[in-house]
N, C-alpha and C positions, 0 to 999 in steps of 0.2 A: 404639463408638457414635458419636463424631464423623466418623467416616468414614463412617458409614452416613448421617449426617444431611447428611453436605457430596454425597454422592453423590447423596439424595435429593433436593435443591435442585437439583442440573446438571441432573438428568431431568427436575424441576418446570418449568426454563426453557425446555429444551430439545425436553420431548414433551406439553406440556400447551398449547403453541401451536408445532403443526405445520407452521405455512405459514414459519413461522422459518429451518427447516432446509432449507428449497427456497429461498427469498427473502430472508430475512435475512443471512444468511451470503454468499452474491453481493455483495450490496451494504455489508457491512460489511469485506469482504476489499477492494472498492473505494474503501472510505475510508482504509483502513491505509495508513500509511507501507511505506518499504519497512523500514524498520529493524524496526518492529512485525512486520509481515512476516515477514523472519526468523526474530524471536524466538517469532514463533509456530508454526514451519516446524520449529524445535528441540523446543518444546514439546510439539508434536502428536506426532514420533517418537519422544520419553522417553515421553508417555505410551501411545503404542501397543504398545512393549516391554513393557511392563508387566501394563497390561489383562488382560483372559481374551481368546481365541482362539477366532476358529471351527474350531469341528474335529466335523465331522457325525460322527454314527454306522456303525457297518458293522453288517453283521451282519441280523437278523429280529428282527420286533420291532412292536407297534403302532405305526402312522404319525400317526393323528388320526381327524377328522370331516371329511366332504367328503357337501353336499348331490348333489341328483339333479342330474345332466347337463343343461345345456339348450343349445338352438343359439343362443338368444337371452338380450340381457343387461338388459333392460329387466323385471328380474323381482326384488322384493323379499321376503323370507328376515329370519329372526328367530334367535336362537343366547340361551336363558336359564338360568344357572347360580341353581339355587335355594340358600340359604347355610342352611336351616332356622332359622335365631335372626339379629335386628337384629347387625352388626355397623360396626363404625365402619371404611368402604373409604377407600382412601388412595391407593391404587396398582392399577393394572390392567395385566396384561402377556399380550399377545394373540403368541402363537409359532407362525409359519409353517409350512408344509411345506415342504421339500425338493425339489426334482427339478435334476437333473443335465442344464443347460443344454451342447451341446455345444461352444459358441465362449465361455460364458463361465463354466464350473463350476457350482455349486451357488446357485443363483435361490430364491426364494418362488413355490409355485406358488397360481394361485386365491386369492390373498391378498386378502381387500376393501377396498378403496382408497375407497369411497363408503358411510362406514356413521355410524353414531350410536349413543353410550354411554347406556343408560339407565337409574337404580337407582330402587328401589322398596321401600316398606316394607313390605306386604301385595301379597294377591290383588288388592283393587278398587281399592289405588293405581295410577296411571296411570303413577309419578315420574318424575323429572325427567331432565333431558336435563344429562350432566355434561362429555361432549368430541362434538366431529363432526368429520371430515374425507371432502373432497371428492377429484377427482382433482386439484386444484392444489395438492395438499398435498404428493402425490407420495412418498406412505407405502411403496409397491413398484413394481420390484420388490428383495426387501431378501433377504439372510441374516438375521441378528439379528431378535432380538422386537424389539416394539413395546410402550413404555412410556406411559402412558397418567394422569397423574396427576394427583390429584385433589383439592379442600380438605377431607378430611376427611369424607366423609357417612354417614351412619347407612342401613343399608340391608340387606334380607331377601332383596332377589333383583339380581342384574344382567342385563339385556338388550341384547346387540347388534343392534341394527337395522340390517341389510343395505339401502341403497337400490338398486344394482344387480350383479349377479354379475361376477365377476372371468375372466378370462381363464383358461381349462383349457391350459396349453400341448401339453400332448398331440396333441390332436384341436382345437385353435381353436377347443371349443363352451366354453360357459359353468358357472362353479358359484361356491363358496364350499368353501377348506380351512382347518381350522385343526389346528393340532398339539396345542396344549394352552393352556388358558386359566387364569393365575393371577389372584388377586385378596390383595391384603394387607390387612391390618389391622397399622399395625406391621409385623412382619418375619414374622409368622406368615402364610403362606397359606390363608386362608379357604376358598377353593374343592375342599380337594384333597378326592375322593373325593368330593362332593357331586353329587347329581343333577343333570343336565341333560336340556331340554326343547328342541324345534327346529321351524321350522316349514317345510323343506325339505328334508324325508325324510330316510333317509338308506342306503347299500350295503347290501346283504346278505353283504359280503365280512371275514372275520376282524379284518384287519388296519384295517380302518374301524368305527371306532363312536359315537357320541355321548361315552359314557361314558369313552372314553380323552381326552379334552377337561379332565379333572378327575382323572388316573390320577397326575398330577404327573410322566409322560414325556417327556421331549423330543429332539428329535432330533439335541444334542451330546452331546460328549465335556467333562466340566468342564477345559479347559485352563486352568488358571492359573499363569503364566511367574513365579511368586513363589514362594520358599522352594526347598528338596532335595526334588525327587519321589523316594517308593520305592515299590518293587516289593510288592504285595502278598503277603501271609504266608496259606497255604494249607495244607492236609492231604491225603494221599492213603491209601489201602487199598485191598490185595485183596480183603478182606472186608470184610464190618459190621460194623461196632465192636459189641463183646460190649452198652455202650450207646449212647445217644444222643452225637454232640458236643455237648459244651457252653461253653457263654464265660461267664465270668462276673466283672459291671462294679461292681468299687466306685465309688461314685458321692463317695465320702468324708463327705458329708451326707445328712440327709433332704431330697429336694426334688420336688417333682411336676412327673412323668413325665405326657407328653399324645402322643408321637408319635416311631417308628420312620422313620430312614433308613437304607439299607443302600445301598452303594456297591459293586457287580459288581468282580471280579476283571479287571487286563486283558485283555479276549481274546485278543486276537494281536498282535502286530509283526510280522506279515507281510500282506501281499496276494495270494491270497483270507487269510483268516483261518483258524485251527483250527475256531474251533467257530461254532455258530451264533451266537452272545449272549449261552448262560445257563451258560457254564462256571462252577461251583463254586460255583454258587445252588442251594439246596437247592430239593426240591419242596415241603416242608411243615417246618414250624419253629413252635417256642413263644415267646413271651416272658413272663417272671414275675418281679414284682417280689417284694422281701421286707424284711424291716427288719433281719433278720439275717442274716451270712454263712452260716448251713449251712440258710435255708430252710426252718426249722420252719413260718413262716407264709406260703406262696407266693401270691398272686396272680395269676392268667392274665388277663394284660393284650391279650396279641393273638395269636391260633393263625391262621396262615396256610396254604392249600393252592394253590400256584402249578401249574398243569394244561395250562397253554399258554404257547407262547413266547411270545403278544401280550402275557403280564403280566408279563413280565420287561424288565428294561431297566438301564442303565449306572448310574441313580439309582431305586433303589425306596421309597417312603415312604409308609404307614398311620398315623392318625391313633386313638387309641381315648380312651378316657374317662381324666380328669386321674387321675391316685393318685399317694401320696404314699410314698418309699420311698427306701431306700439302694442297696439291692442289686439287681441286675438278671440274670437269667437265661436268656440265648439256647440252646434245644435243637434242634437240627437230628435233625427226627424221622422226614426221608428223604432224604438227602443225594444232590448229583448222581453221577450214575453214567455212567461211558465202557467200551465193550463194546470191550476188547482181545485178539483171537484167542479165545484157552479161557479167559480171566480176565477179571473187572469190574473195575474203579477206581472207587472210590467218594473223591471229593474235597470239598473245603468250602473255601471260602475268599473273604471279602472284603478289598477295600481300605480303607473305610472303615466303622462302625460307629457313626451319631451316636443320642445319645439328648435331645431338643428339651424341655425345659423352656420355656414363653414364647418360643419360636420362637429359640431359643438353644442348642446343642451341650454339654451338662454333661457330656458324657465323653470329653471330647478330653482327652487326655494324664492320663484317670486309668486305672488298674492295670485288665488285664486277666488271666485266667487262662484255661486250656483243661482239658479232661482226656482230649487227642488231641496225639498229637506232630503237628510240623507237618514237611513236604515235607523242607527242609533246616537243618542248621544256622545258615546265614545268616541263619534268618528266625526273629523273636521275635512274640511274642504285644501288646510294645507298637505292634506297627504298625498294631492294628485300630483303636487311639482318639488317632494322632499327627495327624492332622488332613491330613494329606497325602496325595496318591496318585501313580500314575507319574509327572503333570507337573508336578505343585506343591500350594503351595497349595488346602484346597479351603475355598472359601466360603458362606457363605448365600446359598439361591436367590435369594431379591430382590437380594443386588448381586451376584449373577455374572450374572445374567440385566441387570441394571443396566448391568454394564461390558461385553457383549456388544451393547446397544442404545449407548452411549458411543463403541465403536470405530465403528460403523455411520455414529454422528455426522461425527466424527473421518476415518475412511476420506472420507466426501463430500468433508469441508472440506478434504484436501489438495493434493489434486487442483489444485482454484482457486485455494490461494494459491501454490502449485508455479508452476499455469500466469501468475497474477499477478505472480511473480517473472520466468520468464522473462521476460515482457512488459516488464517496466522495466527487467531486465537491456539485453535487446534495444534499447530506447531508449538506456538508457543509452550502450551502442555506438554507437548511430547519433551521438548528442550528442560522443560524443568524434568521433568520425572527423571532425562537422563543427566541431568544435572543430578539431582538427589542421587543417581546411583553414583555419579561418577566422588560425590562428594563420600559416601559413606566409603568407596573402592579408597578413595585420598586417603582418608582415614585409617579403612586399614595399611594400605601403604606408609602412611607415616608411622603407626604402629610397629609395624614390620622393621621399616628403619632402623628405628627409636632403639628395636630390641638388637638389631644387627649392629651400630653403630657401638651401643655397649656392648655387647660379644665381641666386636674390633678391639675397642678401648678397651676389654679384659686381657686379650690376646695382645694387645701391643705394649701393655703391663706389663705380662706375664715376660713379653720379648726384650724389653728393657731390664726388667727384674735378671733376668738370665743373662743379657749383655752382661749388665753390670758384674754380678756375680763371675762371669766368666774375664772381663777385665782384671776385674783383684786379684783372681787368681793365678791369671796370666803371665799380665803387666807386673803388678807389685808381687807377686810370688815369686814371679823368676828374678828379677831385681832384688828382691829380699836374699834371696839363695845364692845371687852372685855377688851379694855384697859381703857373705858370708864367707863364701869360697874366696875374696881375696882377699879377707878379715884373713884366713890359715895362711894363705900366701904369706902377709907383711911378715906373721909372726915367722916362718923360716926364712927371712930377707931381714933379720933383724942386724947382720953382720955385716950386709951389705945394702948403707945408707939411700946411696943413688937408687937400687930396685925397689929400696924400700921407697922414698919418696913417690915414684912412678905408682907403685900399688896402691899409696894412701892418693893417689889425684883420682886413679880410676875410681878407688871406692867414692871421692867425692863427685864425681859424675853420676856414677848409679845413683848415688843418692839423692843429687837434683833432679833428675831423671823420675827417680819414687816419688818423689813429692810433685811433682808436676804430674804423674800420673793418676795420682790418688786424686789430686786436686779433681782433674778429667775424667774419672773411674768412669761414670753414667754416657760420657760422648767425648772418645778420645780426639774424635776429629778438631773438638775446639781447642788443641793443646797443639801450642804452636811448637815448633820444632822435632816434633816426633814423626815419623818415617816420612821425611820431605821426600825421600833418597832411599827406594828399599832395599837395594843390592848394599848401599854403605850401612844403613842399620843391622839386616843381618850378620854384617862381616863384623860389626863392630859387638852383635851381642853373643857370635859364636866365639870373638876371641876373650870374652868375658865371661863366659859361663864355662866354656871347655878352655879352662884356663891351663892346665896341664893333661891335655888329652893334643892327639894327633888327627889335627881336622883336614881336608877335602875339600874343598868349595868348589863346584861347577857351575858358570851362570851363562844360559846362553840366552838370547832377545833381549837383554837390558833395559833397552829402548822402548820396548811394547812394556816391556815391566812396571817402567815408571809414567809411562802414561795411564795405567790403570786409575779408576777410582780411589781417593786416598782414602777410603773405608775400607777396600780390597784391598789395597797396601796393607794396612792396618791388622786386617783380620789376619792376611795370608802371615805377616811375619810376627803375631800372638803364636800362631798355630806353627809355626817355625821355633821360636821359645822355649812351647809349653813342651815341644820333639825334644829339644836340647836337653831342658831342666830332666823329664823323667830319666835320659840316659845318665845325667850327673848322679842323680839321685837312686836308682835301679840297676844298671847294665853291671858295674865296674867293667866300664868297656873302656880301652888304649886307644882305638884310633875311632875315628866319625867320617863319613864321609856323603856330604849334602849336592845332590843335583838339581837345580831350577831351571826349568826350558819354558821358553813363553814362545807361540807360533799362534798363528792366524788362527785355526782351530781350537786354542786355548792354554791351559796353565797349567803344568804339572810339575811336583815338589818328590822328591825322591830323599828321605833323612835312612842312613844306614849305621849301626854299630857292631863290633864286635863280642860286644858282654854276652851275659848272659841271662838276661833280663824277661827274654819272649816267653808268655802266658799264654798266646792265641787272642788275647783280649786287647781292643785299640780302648785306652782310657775315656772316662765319662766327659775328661776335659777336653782330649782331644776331639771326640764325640760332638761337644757342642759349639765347639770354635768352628768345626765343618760344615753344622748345621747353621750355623752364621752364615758362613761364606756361600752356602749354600753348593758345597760341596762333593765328592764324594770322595771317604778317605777307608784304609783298610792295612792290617797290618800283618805281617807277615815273615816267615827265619829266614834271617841272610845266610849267604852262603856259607859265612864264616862260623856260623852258630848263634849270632847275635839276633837283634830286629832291624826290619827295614818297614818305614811307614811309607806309607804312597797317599799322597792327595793329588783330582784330577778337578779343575775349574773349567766348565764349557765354554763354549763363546755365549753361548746363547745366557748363560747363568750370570758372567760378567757385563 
């Protein structure tokens, strides 16, 4: 029973909103991950092994109902199963016909894709409308019935409303087929064997008729891939048995009996088949219940006379009035018969034999007897109520028809998440491959780096190497030479104490001065007290090194001066110095005279003497203290005859 209920739920989701299975599933396979994906790819294969199987009929046999032919499909059609008493519907299962598509097998032919479900409780009720599907629903074309469920309604008649005719693949004109129309109540089929009414005619041809619509026929084989199939258990004779065959089912309790299934012998395992369909179905048979094993009080519950192959079929099932009873007694009271040369065969035999209490099998696997030997000794008398046939398991029509309409599901959904695999797989590859480019491109990128990054490190070497260099040169070059230059000084101040004291403090200045320099040679910026103040450094190293010369000083911006970078301090008043030191050292020039203007635009240094010192050539030291500052400097004869250097700092450079 919980399988029954969990199955009824999947069909409730699944066939009671039809547009689900056309458009939900698309888009819900487009949300999935891929891992879901997977897991869902694994699941739908487990449970397709599983499931019942399509597996069509062979053989002759009723097909269904199919309206009159028409060329045109704009033509509405009605199909009403009358139930004679209110019953509580729950379930409707609408079963196709067959035909033998040649590119894609077994198709639904004329199946109505545009109709409306409608139950009713009387004649003059109108009732209500319980499912509808359009062609966006996309119901065929299908194998598997059509599951149709419903909340429960109370109802005396069901009608299908046809809005437009289906496709006749045949001939391209138009009709409406159906194979067989169930209806549940619970697990029990309400419809079987009930009248139906139509209101688009129908063949004059055997194999077509309204009435087979509710015959409980349909056009599989019950394949159920669950439990040991076996071979039906059978009887043969040359003659007529002196009586009737009989079976006879202890039921083990009293319990009321409402309806007869009988499950056909296999036909064939071959192609063509042996017989037509109805091997070892008898033509006529009794059934009789009793409360006792030898039958004192029989009851004829259902006397059958099968007269044509359209009433026969792989599942046969009659429905009679409830009674209440133990014992059950099948009489085969004209058994089939095969015409061999000079002799008859008269045989019996089915595979299954269910007896339906409340839509429920009470004689599966209780005690059967005969009083007919069977074919061979292989075969026993319990295989008539083992519940099995050649291919397994066999189940209640509502869920084998259930898990026939479930693969139908299931087959769609593969498909897309198959091909939604692919599709991500496929990405997936393209993502690596452009992942390997992009890893081998990192590669040479880092390469590239690697090699740039040393070309930097050689170059910022090479720029420190040259700082420095051009520091000692600078710094402790000019300090070296002005310590010199006031070394001459003390000595003509020897006469006069007081100057000389003053000379020997400056020499001890420069000298702490050197040594803090040299300390800082590689980064003067880390030496504290040097050009805090660049207008007072300069004044103080021009009256140091032009210690008897006649110096000049112009400063205009002051303010912008010292707010410069204290590395531009730095550099600017090196290259201020190394101006001074050449002229002490080159010109023999008497007067100096230095201009420094700083303006929004930028910094420029104007050093002039009067010597006679000018080559045309600005020195390698001056050269690289500008290439420092990043400068431009250039030199040039003063008016006087001497040199005048010119350095220009842009804004943009500062």
């Amino acid at each position: 029973m919980p399988y029954r209920i969990l199955l009824s739920l999947l069909l409730t989701f699944f066939c009671f909103t039809p547009s689900l299975l056309a458009e939900g599933i698309e888009k819900s396979v487009k949300e999935m991950s891929q891992d879901a994906l997977e897991k869902r790819l694994e699941d739908i294969d487990k449970r397709l092994e599983m499931i019942a199987r399509y597996s069509p009929r062979t053989g002759v046999g009723a097909i269904g109902y199919r309206t009159q032919i028409q060329p045109v499909s704009n033509q509405k059609v009605w199909i009403q199963v009358d139930l004679g008493e209110i019953k509580e519907i729950e379930e409707i299962i609408l079963v196709p016909v067959l035909w033998r598509d040649s590119e894609h097998g077994f198709l639904s032919d004329a199946f109505p894709e545009e109709f409306t479900v409608r139950l009713g409780t009387s004649k003059e009720d109108e009732g209500q409308v319980v499912a509808s599907y359009n062609i966006s629903d996309r119901v065929a074309p299908r194998v598997a019935p059509l599951v149709i469920s419903v909340p429960k309604v109370r109802a005396k008649w069901v009608k299908i409303e046809v809005h437009n005719l289906a496709l006749w693949r045949r001939t391209n004109n138009y009709a409406i087929q159906l194979s067989e129309i169930f209806i549940f109540d619970a697990i029990e089929n309400v419809a079987l064997k009930k009248p139906v009414s139509t209101s688009g005619g129908e063949l004059n041809v055997p194999s077509w008729n309204k009435s087979f619509l509710t015959d409980g026929t349909t056009p599989y084989l019950m394949n159920i891939p669950r439990g040991k199939g076996t071979v039906a258990s059978s009887s043969a004779a040359k003659t007529p048995p002196n009586k009737h065959f009989e079976f006879i089912i202890d039921l083990e309790e009293v319990l009321p009996i409402d309806r007869l299934h009988l499950h056909a012998v296999e036909q064939s395992d071959t192609a063509p088949q042996s017989f037509a369909g109805d091997f070892g179905i008898p033509h006529h048979f009794r059934l009789e219940g009793s409360m006792t094993a030898d039958f004192t009080d029989p009851k004829v519950l259902l006397d059958v006379q099968l007269r044509s192959i359209f009433e026969k079929s792989t599942i046969m099932m009659w429905p009679f009035p409830e009674h209440r009873c133990r014992f059950l007694r099948l009489s085969v009271l004209e058994p089939f018969a095969t015409e061999l040369q000079d002799s008859t065969i008269y045989r019996v035999g089915f595979a299954e034999i269910e007896l339906i209490s409340k839509g429920s099998n009470v004689a599966k696997d209780k005690q059967v007897t005969g009083d007919f030997p069977l074919s061979d000794d292989k075969q026993t008398f319990s295989r008539y109520t083992d519940g099995l046939n050649l291919y397994g398991t066999i189940l209640p029509m509502r869920d084998w028809l259930g898990e026939l309409a479930e693969r139908h599901k299931l087959e769609h959904e593969r498909p897309l998440i198959s091909q939604a695999l692919k599709s991500r797989y496929a990405r997936q590859k393209r993502l690596l491959w452009i992942t390997a480019w992009l890893t081998v491109l990192l590669g040479a990128s880092v390469a590239v780096v690697l090699i740039y990054t040393k070309m930097l490190r050689s170059r910022e070497a090479a720029r420190i190497r040259e700082r420095i260099a051009a520091n000692l040169h600078d710094e402790l070059g000019a300090n070296l030479h002005a310590i010199g230059l006031l070394g001459d000084m003390a000595k003509r101040l020897s006469d006069s104490p007081k100057q000389l004291n003053a000379t020997l403090d400056r020499i001890r200045g420069v000298t702490e001065r050197t040594g803090t320099a040299a300390i800082h040679c590689a980064n003067m910026m880390e030496a504290e007290g040097i050009c805090e103040n660049l207008v007072e450094e300069m004044r103080r190293d021009a009256s140091r090194i032009l210690a008897d010369l006649n110096h000049a000083m112009s400063i205009e911006g002051e303010q912008k001066l010292n707010q410069l970078k204290r590395r531009t301090r730095i550099d600017l008043m090196l290259f201020y110095k190394e101006c001074l030191i050449n002229i002490i050292r080159h010109s023999g020039a008497t007067d100096v005279k230095t201009e420094l203007t700083a303006t929004n635009q930028g910094i420029s240094l104007m050093v002039e003497d009067n010597g006679h010192g000018y080559d045309g050539q600005l020195s390698k030291a001056l050269q690289r203290r500008a290439k420092l500052l990043g400068a431009t400097a250039l030199i040039e004869k003063s008016s006087s005859g001497g040199v005048r250097i010119r350095l220009n700092l842009t804004k943009r450079k500062i």
